[in-house]
C-alpha positions, 0 to 999 in steps of 0.5 A, a space after each residue: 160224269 164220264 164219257 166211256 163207262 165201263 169197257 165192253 168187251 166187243 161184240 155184234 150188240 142191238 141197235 139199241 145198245 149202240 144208241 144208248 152208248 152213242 148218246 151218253 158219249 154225245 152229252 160229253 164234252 166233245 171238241 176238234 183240233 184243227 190247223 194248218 199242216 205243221 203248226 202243231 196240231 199233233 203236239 196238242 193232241 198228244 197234250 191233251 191225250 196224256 190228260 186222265 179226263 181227256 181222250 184225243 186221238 188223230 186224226 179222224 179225217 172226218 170230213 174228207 173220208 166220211 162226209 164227202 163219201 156219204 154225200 155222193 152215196 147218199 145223192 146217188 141213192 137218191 138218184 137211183 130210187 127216183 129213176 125207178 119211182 118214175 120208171 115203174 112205180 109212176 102209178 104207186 108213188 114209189 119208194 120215198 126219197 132220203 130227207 135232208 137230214 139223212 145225211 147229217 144223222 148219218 154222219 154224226 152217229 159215223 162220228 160218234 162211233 169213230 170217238 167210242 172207239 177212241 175212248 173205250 176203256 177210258 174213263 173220261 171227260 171230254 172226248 176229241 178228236 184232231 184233223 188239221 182241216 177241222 178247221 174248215 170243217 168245224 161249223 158243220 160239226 157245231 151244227 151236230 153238236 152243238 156243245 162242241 168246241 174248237 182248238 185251233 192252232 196258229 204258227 207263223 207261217 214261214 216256220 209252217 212252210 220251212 218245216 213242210 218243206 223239209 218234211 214234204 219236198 221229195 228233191 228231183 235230179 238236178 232240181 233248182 233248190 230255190 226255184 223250187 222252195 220259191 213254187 212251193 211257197 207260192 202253191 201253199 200261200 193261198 191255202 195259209 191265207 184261207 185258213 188263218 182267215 178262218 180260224 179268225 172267223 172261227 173265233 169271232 163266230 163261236 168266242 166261247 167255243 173255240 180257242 186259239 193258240 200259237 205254236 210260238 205261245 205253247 213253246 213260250 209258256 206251256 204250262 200257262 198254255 196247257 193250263 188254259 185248254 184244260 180249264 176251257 175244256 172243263 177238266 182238271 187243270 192242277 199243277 202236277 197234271 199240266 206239268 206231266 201233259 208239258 213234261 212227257 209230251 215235250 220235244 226232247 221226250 218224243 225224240 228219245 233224247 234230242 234236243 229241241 234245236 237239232 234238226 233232223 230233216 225228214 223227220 215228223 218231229 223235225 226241229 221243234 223251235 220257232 223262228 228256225 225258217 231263217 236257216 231255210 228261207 232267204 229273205 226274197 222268200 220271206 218277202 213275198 211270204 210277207 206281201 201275201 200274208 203279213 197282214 195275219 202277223 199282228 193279229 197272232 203276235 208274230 214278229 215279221 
């Protein structure tokens, strides 16, 4: 079975049309890439974007620019038409008010759409989509498609922070450098925690619907790696197909020609290593990141 059918060329096409499109797209396999802010969500996604059977663009921002927005519209419409109801139309019963599913309806079709779009022209097996808080946002979206799943993305967070650091920090006149690596790392340490806890939480929830992996892990062994989220995304896991999602998506690739190792500060694609937070954080830093989230290290296999 494919996801996208046929390219349609774009047109203002009946209700119809669109729901018989949307529901062929919502019996895929659908799934979410999620993570912390530099741990190599994006690296995932481009992965499994070079797939032939899979489309995965980013980042949707689901949550945040769609659900947000439609709750408060939806309230305030709500609010509105109650207003009226008891204003003018006490004698009548006024206009009903939207149900409780309204929202929901509403937003997975807005999902839904936002993936068509993606995969149009692709014939395709599993359809997804990566936002670093889907994370967060992903039991909601278990809820409007039940058959989704979850790729979650873990990186020891002192390489987390040393490459938001670099790619981040815009540095102020005079500014004190460690003072204010030492804010920073204190203002994101909360936000780090939330999130591993969840993506722990995520897995205990939903074990065969949400896999995890580690940044370290997908450097280590990609192949094992990518081989293992083709298989548990249902598609084709044949060895010159891994090879080629490792090989055109890896470092060097993506960098026309650096090195993995070379540093370019400021870049999306800065260093592309683990272990580089020691050229960046001094040991104090890493002590009180330790004293804060060390308790995450064992559970993902990181070295303190």
């Amino acid at each position: 079975m494919t996801c996208a059918g046929k390219d349609r060329t774009y047109r203002l096409r009946s209700w119809i049309e669109h729901q018989a499109d949307l529901a062929g797209l919502a019996r895929c396999q659908l799934f979410f890439i999620g993570g912390a802010p530099r741990s190599g969500t994006t690296w995932v996604q481009q992965i499994l974007d070079r797939h032939p059977e899979v489309v995965c663009r980013g980042e949707g921002l689901f949550q945040k620019h769609l659900a947000e927005p439609l709750e408060a519209m939806l309230q305030l419409r709500a609010e509105t038409i109650a207003a009226k109801n008891t204003a003018l139309f006490g004698h009548t019963g006024g206009f009903p008010l939207p149900a409780s599913e309204d929202q929901e309806v509403l937003l997975g079709t807005a999902i839904l759409l936002a993936l068509r779009q993606c995969s149009a022209g692709k014939a395709c097996r599993a359809v997804g989509e990566k936002t670093p808080e889907n994370v967060f946002f992903f039991p909601r979206l278990k809820r409007l498609f039940p058959q989704a799943k979850c790729i979650a993305m873990a990186r020891d967070p002192r390489d987390v922070l040393t490459s938001a650091w670099h790619f981040f920090h815009k540095p102020a006149a005079g500014e004190d450098d460690i003072a204010a690596k030492f804010a920073f790392i204190r203002q994101a340490l909360p936000s780090l925690d939330q999130g591993a806890r969840v993506i722990i939480h995520l897995a205990a929830r939903y074990p065969a619907d949400v896999m995890t992996i580690t940044y370290e892990k997908l450097r280590r062994t990609p192949e094992l790696q990518v081989s293992n989220m083709f298989r548990f995304l249902s598609v084709s896991d044949a060895s010159a197909v891994v090879a080629d999602c490792v090989a055109s998506t890896a470092f060097v690739a993506q960098t026309a020609g650096r090195p993995a190792g070379v540093a370019q500060d400021g870049a999306f694609l800065r260093n592309g290593i683990a272990g580089d937070w020691r050229s960046t954080l001094t040991p104090a830093m890493n002590e009180l990141i330790l004293s804060v989230l060390g308790w995450m290290f064992p559970h993902f296999d990181w070295q303190p």
